[in-house]
C-alpha positions as MATLAB code, in Angstrom:
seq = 'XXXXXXXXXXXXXXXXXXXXXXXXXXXXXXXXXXXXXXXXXXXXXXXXXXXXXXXXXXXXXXXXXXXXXXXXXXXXXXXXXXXXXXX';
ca = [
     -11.096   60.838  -64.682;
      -8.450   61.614  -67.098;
      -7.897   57.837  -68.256;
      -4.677   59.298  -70.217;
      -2.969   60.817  -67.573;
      -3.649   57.955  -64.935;
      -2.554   55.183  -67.516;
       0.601   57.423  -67.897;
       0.707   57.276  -64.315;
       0.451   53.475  -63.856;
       2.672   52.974  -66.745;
       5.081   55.273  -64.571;
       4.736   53.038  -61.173;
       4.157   49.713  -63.294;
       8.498   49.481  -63.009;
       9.753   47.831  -59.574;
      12.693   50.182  -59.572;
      10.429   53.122  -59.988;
       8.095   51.610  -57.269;
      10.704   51.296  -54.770;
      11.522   54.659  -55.464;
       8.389   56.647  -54.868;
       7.490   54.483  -51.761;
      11.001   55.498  -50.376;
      10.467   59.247  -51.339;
       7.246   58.748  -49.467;
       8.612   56.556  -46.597;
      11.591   59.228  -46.145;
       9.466   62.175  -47.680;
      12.319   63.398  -49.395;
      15.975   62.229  -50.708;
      18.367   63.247  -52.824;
      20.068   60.692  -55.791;
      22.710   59.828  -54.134;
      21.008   58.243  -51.484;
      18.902   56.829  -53.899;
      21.799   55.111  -55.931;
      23.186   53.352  -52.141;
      19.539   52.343  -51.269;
      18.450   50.665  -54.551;
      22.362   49.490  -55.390;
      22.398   50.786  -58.904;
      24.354   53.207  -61.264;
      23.820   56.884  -60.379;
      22.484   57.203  -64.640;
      20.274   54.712  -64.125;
      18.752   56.153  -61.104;
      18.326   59.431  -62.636;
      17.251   57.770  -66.033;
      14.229   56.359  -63.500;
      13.804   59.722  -62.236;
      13.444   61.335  -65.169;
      10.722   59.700  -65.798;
       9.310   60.060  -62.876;
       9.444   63.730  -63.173;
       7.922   64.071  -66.846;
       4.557   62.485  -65.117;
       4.464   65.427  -62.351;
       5.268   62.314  -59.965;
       8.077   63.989  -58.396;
       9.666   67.582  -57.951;
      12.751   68.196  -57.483;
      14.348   71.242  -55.238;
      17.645   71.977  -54.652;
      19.379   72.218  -51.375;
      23.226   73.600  -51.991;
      25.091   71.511  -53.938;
      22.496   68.533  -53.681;
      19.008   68.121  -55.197;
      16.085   66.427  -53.647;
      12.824   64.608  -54.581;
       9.291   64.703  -53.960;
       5.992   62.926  -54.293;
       3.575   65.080  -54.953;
       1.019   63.763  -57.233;
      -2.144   63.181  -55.029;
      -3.258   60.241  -56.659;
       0.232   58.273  -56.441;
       0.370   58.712  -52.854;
      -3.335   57.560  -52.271;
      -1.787   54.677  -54.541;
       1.169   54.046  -52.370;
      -1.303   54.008  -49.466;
      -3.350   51.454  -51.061;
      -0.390   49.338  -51.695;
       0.722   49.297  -48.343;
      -2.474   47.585  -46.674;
];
């Protein structure tokens, strides 16, 4: 257990914006910010503020599709965490 990496982790989730946000990414697998910004009702900087974030814990990738760039969970551990919190 790397007790620095999963606090980082939790510290990461431990937000209710950023919550809502990786258990839509999971729900929906992927979305782009846009999206994001109409679903959670907030300004497109803070959204990507909140992604940002989300990113520097290797929560979330992005990848680009055109114009638009989308997001996804990937850290193992966060989605056996979102799993956990949906029982």
């Amino acid at each position: 257990m790397n007790f620095k990496h999963d606090s980082d982790i939790l510290k990461a989730l431990g937000h209710p914006v950023r919550l809502k946000m990786v258990f839509g990414l999971v729900k929906d697998y992927d979305c782009n910010v846009n999206k994001m910004v109409r679903e959670l009702k907030l300004p497109q900087s803070t959204v990507s503020q909140h992604l940002s974030i989300l990113k520097s814990k290797g929560i979330i990738v992005p990848r680009k599709e055109g114009v638009k760039t989308c997001y996804k969970v990937v850290d193992k551990k966060v989605l056996e965490i979102i799993d956990l919190l949906k029982r």
